[in-house]
Each structure stands twice: as C-alpha cells, then as structure tokens.
N, C-alpha and C positions, 0 to 999 in steps of 0.2 A: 630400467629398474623402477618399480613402484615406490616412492615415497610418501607418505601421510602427513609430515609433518607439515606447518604453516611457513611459509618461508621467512628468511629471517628478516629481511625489508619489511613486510609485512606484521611481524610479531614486533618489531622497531614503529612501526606507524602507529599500530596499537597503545605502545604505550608514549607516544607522543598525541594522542587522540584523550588518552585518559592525563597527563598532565595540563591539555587545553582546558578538560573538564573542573579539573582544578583549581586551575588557577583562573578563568573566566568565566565558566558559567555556572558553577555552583554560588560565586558570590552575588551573581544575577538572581541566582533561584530564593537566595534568603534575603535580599534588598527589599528592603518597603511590606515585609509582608507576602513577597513574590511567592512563599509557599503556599498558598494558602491555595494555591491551582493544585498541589501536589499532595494534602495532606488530606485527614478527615474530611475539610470542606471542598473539596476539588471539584464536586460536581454542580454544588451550588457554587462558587466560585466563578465557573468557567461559564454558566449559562444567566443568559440575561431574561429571567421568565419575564419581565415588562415588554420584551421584543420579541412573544413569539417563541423564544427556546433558543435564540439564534447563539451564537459563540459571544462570550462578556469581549468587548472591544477592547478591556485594558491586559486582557489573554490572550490576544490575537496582538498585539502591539508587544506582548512579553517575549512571543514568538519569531517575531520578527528582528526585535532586537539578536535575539540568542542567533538567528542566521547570520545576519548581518555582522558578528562579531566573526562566526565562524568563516565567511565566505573571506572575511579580512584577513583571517591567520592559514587560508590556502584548505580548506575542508569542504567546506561547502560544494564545493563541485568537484568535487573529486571522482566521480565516474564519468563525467565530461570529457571530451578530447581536448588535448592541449589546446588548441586552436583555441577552444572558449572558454580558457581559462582553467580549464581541469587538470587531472593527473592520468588521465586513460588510463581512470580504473576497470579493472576485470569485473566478468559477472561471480568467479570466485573471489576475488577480493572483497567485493561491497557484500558476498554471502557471510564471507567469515567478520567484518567490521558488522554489517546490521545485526549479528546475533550476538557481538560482544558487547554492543552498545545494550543490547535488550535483557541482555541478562543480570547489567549493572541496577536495573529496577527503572520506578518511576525517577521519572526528573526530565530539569529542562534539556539537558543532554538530549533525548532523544523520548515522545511523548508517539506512541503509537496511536493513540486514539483520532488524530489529524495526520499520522503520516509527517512528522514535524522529527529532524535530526538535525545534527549537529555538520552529518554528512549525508548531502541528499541525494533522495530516491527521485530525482528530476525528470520523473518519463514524459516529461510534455517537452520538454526541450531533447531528451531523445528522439521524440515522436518529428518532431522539428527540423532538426538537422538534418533525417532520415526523408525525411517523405517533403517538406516545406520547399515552395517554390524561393527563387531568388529574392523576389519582393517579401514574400511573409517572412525570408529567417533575415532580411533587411529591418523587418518591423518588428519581430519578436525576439530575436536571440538574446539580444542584451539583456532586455527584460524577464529574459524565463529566466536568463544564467541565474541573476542575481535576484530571484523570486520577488519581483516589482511587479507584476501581475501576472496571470497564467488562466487557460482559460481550464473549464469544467467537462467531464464526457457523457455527453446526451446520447446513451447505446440502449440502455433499458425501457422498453415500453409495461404500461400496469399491466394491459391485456395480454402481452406475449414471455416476460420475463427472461429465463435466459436464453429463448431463442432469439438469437443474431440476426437468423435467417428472414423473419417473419414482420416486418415494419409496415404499421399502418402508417407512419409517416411519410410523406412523400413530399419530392421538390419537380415541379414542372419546370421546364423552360421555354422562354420564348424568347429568342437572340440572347445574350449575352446575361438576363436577368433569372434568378430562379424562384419562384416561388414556393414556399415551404407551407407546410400543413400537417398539423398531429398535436402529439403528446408524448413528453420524455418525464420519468421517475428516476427519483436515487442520482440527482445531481447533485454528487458532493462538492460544495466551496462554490454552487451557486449564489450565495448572499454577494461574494466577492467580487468573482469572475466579472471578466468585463467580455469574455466570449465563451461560446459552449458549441465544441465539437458535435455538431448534429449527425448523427448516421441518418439515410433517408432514402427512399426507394424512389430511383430513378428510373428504370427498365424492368424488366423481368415480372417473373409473377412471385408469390408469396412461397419461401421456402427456396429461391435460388441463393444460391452463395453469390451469383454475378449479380450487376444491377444496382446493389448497393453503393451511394458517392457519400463520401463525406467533407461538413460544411463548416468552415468556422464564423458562428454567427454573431456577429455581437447583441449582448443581450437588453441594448437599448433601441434595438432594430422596431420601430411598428408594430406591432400585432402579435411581440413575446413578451410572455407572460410569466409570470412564477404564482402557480395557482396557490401553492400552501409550501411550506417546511414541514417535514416527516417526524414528527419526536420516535426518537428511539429508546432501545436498551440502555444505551450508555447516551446521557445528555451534555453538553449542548446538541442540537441540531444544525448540522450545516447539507442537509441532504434535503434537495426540492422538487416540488413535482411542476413542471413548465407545460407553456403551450405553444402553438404556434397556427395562428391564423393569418392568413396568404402573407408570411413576413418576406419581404424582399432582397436577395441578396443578388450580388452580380459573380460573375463569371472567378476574379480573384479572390473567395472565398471557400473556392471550390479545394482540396485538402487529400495531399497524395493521387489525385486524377481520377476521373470519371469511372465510374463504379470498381473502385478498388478498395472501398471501405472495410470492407470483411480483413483484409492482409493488415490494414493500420493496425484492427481491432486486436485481430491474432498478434500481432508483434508486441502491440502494448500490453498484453496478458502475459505469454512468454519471458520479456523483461522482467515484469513486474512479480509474478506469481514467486516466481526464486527466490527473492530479494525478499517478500513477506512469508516467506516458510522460512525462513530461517529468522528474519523478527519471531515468531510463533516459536521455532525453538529456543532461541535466546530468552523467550520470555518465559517459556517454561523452565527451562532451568535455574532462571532467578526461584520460580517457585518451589524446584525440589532443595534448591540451594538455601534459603529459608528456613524451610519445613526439617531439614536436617539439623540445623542450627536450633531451631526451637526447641527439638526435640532432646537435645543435650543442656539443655538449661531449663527444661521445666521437669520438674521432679514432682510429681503427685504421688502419692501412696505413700511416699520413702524412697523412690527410686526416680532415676532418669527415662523421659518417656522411650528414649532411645535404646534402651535396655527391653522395650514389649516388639516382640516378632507381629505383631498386628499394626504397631508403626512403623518397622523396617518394612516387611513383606510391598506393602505398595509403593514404597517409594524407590527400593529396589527395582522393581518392574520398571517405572516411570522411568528412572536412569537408563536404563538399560535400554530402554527404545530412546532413547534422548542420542545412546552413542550409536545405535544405528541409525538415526536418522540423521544424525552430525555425517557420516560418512558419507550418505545419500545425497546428501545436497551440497555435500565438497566436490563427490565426482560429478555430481551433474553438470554444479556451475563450468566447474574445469573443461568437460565435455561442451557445453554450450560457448565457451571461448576456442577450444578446439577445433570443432567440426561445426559450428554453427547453430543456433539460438533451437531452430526447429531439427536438428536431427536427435533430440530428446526429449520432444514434446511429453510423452508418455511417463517420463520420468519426471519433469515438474511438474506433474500432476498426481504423480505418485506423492512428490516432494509435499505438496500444497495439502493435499490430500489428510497427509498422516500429521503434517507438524502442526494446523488446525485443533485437531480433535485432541492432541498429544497437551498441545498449552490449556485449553478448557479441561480435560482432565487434571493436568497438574495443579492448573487454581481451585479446580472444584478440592483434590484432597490436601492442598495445603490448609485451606477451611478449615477441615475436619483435624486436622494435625491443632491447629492451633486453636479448638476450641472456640468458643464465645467472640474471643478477640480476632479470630479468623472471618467470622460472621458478619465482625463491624467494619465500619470505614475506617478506622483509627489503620488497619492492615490494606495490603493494596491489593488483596487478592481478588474481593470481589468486582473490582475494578476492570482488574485483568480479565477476569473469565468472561465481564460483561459485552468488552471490549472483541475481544477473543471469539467466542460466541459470533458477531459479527462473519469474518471469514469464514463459516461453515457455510457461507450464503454466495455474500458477493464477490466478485471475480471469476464465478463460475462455484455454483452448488459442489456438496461432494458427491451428488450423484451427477452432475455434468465432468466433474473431473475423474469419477468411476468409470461416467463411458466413454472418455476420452482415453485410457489405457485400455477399457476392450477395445475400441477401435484399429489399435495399432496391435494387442494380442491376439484379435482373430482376424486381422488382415483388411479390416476395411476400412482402414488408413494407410500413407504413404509417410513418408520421411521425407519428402520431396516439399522444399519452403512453397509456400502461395506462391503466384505470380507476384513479382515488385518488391520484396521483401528481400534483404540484405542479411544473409544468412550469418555472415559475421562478426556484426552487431555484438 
C-alpha cells in the first residue's frame, strides 16, 4: 500500500530539530550582534572586502560554533552511519529535514549560501567512508565527522566546464610519485581547505570516461597555487581558481583507485543533487509562505492585497508545482534508498532540474508581491534568488541535467551504477 505520509520518528525529529533551533541557536544568532550575518547587512557582514571578498573570519567562526553545538546535541551527523557517530540517516530523510530546515528562512540554523546546517550535508566524509583507503579514513574520519577540516573539489576546468570528460589536467607517474600539471576553477572553501580533491588525466585520450584518477592533494604541496578568488552574485567569495605546476604527490594520495574518478564524481553528484533540490524547495516555499502572509496584511486601496486574482493567480501556480515537486523528490529519495543511488539518475535530475528554477521564480515574485521592500535587503528575498541563481549552474547546468534524462528517455543511458560504486549508499 502507498503511503505519503512523513513517518512519525521522523515528524518527532522534526520537532526536536526545531526545539534545538530554539533553544540554542537562535540565542547564538542574536548574541553580540550575530544578526548582523542574517539581516539587511549580511552581505557586508559576511565579506571581508580588505581580504579580497574572502568570507569575514568572525562568520566562519559563528559557523563553526553553531555545528559544533549541534554535532554536541547528536545532529550534526545525522546522515552518517552509526559507526561514525551518526543516525543512518536516509536519503529521504535528510530530503524531508533539508527542506524543513529551508523553509524555516534565513538563519543560523541552516545558511544555504555555504552549505552551512545545523544537520549536515557531509559528502566528503561520505565520499570517504565510500571510496577512502584504510590509511586516509585513519587520517580523515574524525576530522570530516566533526568538520575540523575537509578538503575542496578540483573537477571543473575554465576551458572545459561541465565536461567531466575533457581534463587538460594531468598526473604522470614515475614509481610511486605523481606529478600534477594544469588548472582547476570554482573551488569552493579553497581559502580553508587543507586538500583539494584533484580529478586528472592519467591514461586515455580526451573525452574517455576511463583514465580519469583522483588525487587528494594538499594544498601546501610545491608548485599549488590559488591564482585568484572568483566574486560572485551572492558575496563573500570562497570559490578559487588554482594551479598546479609539476606538484608532487605520491602513490597514498591517490583517491578511490587508479582511473576511477569519473564514479567518485558521479556518486558525489547523485548524493548531493537530492539533498539540494529539496534545500531549493524548502526555500521556495519559505518564499510563497511570506508572499501569502504579506499579502493579507497589506491593504493598499482599502483592500487586502490578497483579495487581487493577479496576486493569487501566481502564487497559486508556484504552490502547485512546490506540491509536485515535494512528491517528486519524496519518491525519488525513497527510490534511491530502495533500489540504490543510480537506478534514478534521471529523476534527480529531473528533481534538481525543476526545484532550481522553482526557488528563483518564487524569490523573483515574492519581490514583486512585496513591492519596494521586496527590492531591498531589509527582505531576504533578494538574497535568496541571488543565492538560488547559483544552482542553475553548478553541479551540472540545467541543460547538462536536461541531457542527462534524455539520456535515459531515448536509451542512451543504462541504470546500471559505474564500476566501484555502491549502489546502496
């Protein structure tokens, strides 16, 4: 028998997640001035223009605190396997908590704009677990569980973008050492990182899926660079563009085995795509959630705006794909816990696809719903769409995740995981 409902463990977690919010980190959020990240000034706030654009150090320290609280009261790693300290959460689970968290609004609770929650989206320690020799989850585990460092993903070239396939990067070997050479873009939390996941072209020619190894390099190695910080839409900047000349790594930084980089790649996209389609709906539904409320307390003319068919008419719409797309990404996750991460590729890209362009529409007409004060920063709508915006890009364009469901609608994909990939996940 089909059931839709949220189970009841789960509707119980929920509101033990919002009594956390509560009671510890909203009194975080208004100590000292702590709003001052979340309100009108959030953008000047959060960015240190003296440094480049990079993230304000007493904002990354506010961040850390707020995990650190949560990792203490059993949250923080709550999609981790017991083993390391988690709850072996589902990928429907952390669907339905990341879009509750997201639709509760800005705050330190849960800050999309870093990927920053109260319960984390940890995919480098999934990545870890998964694919990590003895030695590296010997040197890393601890550290990713409890985000004491983590390293950054060097997959994007400027020249090639979202082709995977295509790396002017490359690592020679000669016995046991490899040498690296190229250029990696769009490093997020390279300021931080103390390594950065290199993809790199070991064999093959340009445009094989095989041939690709991936390196964890630390980013104090010789001959690595951080040529600049990217400013963006939404500021601060923590995305870098690097280099790498003849930098030397040896044989244990080698990451999931000898040209298997492409499956890491694929697995870390998979996880993660789910997980931020449904932040994307949560966040829009904060915004139709707003925009409904405002609309019943401003009264221009003599009447409630709520009362013009030209303010219902679009936010009806918006709802309306909000609840199909809430469906969509219930059965997916359930499916990807079910039958395994890659027998519905095509569906979280359908997911990723639509809950994207769905939050930038919703913040675009909460705008307009709210007028002037819609416009300014004193509202967190511009914020959102800026933020939002983002996703129509990276993790894969919506035209890479368009041809990523033709692939599978006219047959020229399989449902069959890569080689090495843990379809259970």
């Amino acid at each position: 028998m089909m059931n839709f409902d949220i189970p009841d463990n789960l509707m119980e977690y929920l509101q033990e997640l919002d009594h956390f919010i509560e009671q510890e980190i909203l009194p975080l959020q208004w100590q000292d001035d702590n709003n001052r990240f979340f309100d009108h000034r959030r953008e000047d706030a959060r960015t240190d223009w003296e440094r480049g654009g990079l993230p304000n150090e007493d904002w990354e320290a506010l961040l850390q605190e707020a995990k650190r609280r949560a990792d203490a009261a059993g949250h923080f790693r709550f999609a981790a396997p017991a083993e390391y300290g988690g709850r072996n959460g589902s990928n429907l689970e952390m669907a339905v908590i990341r879009e509750h968290l997201a639709t509760r609004g800005l705050g330190l609770h849960n800050d999309l704009q870093n990927e920053h929650s109260i319960v984390g989206n940890n995919v480098g320690l999934l990545l870890m677990i998964h694919y990590g020799t003895a030695a590296q989850k010997a040197q890393w585990i601890e550290d990713l569980s409890e985000s004491r460092r983590g390293f950054t993903a060097g997959i994007t070239e400027t020249a090639h973008g979202s082709d995977a396939t295509h790396m002017e990067t490359t690592a020679a070997r000669d016995g046991d050492i490899w040498t690296i050479n190229g250029e990696k873009s769009w490093n997020t939390g390279i300021h931080k990182a103390s390594h950065i996941l290199t993809i790199a072209r070991t064999s093959g020619s340009a445009g094989d899926a095989s041939g690709l190894t991936a390196f964890l390099v630390p980013t104090d190695s010789p001959g690595f660079k951080v040529e600049e910080m990217l400013w963006t839409f939404n500021m601060p900047t923590d995305h870098g563009r690097v280099s790498f000349t003849d930098v030397k790594v040896s044989d244990s930084c080698v990451f999931g085995g000898e040209g298997n980089a492409l499956q890491v790649v694929q697995h870390f996209f998979n996880e993660n795509r789910i997980r931020q389609a449904a932040s994307s709906l949560g966040a829009a539904q904060f915004c139709i959630n707003e925009s409904v409320s405002y609309a019943q307390q401003r009264a221009p003319f003599g009447k409630p705006l709520s009362r013009n068919q030209g303010i219902q008419f679009p936010l009806v719409e918006l709802q309306t794909q909000a609840e199909m797309l809430r469906a969509l990404v219930h059965k997916t996750a359930w499916q990807m816990d079910t039958y395994g991460a890659f027998s519905v590729s095509d569906k979280v890209s359908m997911c990723n696809l639509v809950a994207n362009r769905l939050c930038c529409d919703a913040a675009d007409q909460a705008m307009q719903v709210h007028g002037g004060l819609g416009y300014s920063r004193h509202t967190p709508f511009e914020h959102i769409y800026r933020h939002h915006r983002r996703y129509r890009i990276t993790e894969g364009t919506e035209e890479i995740q368009k041809r990523r469901v033709a692939g599978y609608l006219f047959g020229f994909m399989d449902r069959t995981a890569p080689k090495g990939v843990n379809t259970t996940a």
